[in-house]
N, C-alpha and C positions, 0 to 999 in steps of 0.2 A: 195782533198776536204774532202776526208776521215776524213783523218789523223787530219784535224782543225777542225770537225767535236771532235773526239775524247779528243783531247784539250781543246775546250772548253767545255766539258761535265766532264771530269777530274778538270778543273779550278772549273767549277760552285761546284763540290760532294765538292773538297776542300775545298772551301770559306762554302759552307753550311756547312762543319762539324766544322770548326772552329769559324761559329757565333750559339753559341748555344744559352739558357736561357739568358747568362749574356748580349749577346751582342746585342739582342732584347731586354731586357731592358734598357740600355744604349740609342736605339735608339728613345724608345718611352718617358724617360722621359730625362732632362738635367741631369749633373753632380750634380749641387746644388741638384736639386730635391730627388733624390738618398741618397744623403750623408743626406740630411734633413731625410727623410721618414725611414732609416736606424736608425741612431742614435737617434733619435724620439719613435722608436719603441722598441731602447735598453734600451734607458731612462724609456719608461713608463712597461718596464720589471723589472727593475732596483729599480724604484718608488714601484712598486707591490709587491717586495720579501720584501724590505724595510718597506712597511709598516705590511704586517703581522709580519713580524719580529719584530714589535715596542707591535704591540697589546699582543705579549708572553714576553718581556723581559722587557721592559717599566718597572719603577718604580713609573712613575706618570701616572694619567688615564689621563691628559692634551696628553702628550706622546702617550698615547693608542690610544685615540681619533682622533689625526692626523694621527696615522696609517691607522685608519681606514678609514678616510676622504680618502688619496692618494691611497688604494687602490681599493675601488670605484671609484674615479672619472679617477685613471691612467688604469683600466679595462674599461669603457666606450670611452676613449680617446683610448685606441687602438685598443677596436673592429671598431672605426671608420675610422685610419687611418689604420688597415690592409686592410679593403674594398677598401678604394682611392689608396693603393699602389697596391691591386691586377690588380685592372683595367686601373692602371697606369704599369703592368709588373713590378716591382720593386719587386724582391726576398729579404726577410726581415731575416736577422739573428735569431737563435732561441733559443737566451737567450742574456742575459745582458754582454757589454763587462767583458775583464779579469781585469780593473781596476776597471771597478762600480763592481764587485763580490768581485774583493781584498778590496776595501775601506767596503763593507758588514762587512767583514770575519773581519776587523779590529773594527767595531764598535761590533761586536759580542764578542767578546771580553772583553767587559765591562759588558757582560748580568747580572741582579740582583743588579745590583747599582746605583747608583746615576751616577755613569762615564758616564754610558750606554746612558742616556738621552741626557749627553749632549751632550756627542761625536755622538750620533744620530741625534741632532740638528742642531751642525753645518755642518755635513756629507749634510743634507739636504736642510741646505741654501746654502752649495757650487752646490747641485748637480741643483737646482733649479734656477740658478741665471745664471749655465750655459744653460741651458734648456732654459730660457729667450731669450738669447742671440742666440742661435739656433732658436727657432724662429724668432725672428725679422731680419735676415741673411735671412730665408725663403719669409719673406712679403714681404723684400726687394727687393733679387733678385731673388726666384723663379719664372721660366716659368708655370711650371704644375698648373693650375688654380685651381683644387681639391687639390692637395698637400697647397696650399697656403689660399683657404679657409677654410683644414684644421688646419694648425697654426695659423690661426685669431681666429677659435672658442677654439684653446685650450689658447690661450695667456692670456684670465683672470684668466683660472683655474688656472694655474701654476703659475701665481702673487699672485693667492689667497693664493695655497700652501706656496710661499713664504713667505706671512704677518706672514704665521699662525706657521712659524720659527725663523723668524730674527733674528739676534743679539743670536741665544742660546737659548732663550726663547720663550717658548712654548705657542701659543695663538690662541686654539681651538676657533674656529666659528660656 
């Protein structure tokens, strides 16, 4: 009796040390949910270097402007959505993937010229249009009720952002 005594208190230390942070988050929100609120959050990381990055190299104020637009409204959009993933247990990355930083580094590249703008533009209608589609993946099939009414309230911003890229051209609001 001991001995199963022993065993199971060996099993249970086990299993506790092996579901740490990640695996209580896992349990409390879905897989969608997760990969939503993650990439969500590297997006609106992503969105925020991007645009102050726009407001110093920009050669048009059109350009400046929309920097300045997406990093206000992508800083409001994640101090909301780090709240819903806290309390959703979702451990949030803490900075913008290695490819939204390499596609940066490549529109940096163009700083002082006219390149700069546009290669910043279409940078930002591909990154927004994926963003789009992230959400609507979210309202679709998210569980997490918070997680999903927060991609309802962000889905006009980030179509707004879109208009205000499309096609290359730049059309501050």
């Amino acid at each position: 009796m001991r001995n199963r005594l022993l065993i199971i208190t060996a099993v249970a230390a086990a299993v506790t040390g092996v579901c740490g942070p990640a695996a209580v988050a896992a349990a409390s929100a879905g897989d969608q949910d997760t990969a939503f609120a993650r990439s969500a959050h590297q997006g609106n990381l992503a969105e925020i270097a991007a645009g102050q990055d726009a407001q110093k190299h920009a050669m048009t104020a059109c350009v400046k402007d929309v920097g300045a637009i997406l990093v206000a409204d992508h800083q409001k959009l994640d101090t909301d959505l780090k709240a819903v993933a806290a309390k959703s247990t979702i451990p949030l990355p803490t900075m913008p993937s290695a490819e939204q930083q390499q596609k940066l580094m490549t529109v940096q590249q163009q700083a002082g010229t006219a390149r700069y703008d546009a290669a910043w533009l279409a940078d930002q209608e591909a990154a927004h249009t994926q963003t789009l589609a992230l959400i609507d993946k979210q309202i679709k099939t998210g569980t997490d009720t918070s997680l999903t009414n927060a991609a309802h309230k962000a889905r006009p911003i980030v179509a707004m952002h879109l208009d205000m890229v499309r096609g290359g051209t730049c059309h501050a609001k």
